[in-house]
C-alpha positions as CSV (number, residue, x, y, z in Angstrom):
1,X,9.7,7.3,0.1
2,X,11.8,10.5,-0.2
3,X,12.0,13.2,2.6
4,X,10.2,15.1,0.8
5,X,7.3,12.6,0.4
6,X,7.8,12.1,4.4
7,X,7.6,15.5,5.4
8,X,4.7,16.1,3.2
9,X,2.8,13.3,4.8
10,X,3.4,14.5,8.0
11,X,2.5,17.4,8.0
12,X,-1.0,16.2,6.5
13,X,-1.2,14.2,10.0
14,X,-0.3,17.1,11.8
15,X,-3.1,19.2,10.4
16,X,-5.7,16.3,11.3
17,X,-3.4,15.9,15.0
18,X,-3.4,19.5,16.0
19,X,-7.4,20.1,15.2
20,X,-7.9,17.5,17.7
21,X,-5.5,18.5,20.3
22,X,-6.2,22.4,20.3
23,X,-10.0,21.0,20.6
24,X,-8.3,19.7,23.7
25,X,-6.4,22.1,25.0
26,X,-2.8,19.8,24.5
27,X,0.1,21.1,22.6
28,X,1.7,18.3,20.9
29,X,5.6,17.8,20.8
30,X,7.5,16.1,18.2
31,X,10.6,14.5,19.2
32,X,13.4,15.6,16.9
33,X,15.3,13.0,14.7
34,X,18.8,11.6,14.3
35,X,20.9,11.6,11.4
36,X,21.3,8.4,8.9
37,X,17.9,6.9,9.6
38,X,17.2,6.1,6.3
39,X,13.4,4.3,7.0
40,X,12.7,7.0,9.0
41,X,11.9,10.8,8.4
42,X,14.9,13.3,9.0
43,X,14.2,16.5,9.6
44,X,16.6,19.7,9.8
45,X,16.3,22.0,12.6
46,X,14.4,24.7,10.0
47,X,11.8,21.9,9.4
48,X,11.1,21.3,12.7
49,X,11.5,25.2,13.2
50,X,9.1,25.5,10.6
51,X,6.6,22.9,11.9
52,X,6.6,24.7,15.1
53,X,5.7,28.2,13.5
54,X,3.2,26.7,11.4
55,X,0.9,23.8,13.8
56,X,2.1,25.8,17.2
57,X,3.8,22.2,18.1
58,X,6.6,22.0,20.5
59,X,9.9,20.2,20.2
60,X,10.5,16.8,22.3
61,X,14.8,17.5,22.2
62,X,16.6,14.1,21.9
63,X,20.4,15.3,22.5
64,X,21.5,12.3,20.9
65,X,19.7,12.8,18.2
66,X,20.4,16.5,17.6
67,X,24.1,15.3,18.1
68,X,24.5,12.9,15.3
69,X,23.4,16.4,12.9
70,X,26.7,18.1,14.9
71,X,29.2,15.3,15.1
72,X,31.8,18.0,17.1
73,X,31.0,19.7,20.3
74,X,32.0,23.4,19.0
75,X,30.8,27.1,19.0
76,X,28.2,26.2,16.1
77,X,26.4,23.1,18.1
78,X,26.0,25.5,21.0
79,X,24.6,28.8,19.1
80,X,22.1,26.2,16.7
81,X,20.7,24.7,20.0
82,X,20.1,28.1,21.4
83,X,18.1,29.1,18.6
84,X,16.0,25.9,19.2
85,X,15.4,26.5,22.8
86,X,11.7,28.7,22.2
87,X,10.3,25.5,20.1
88,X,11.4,23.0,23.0
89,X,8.8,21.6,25.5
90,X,11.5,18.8,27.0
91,X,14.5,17.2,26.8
92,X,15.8,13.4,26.8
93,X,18.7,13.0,28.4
């Protein structure tokens, strides 16, 4: 499957996911990926941005995972995982 086909498919489960949780009263949180997962879906931060906006989801933030994306610590790694800090229910460590 492509990561196209994945994202699509997923966000068809969402749809069906987030019925049942609002029905519920729980915000669901999708853990962010890692890079070169090639079985697995990969999103970009504007995916998972966009995922957000449009199921009200949270983010689960897996630092290692959001640091395989940003393979240096510099001013960029910071200032993207600022602007991911609203979408971000918790953090793995």
């Amino acid at each position: 499957h492509t990561n196209t086909q994945l994202f699509d498919n997923l966000r068809s489960s969402l749809d069906v996911m987030c019925k049942a949780a609002d029905d519920r009263k729980i915000t669901l949180s999708l853990e962010n990926t890692g890079s070169y997962r090639p079985k697995y879906i990969v999103l970009t931060d504007e995916q998972e941005k966009a995922l957000c906006a449009e199921f009200n989801t949270k983010i689960t933030m897996d630092l290692i995972h959001y640091t395989s994306f940003n393979n240096q610590i510099n001013d960029g790694y910071y200032d993207k995982l600022l602007a991911m800090l609203p979408h971000i229910a918790n953090v793995h460590f």
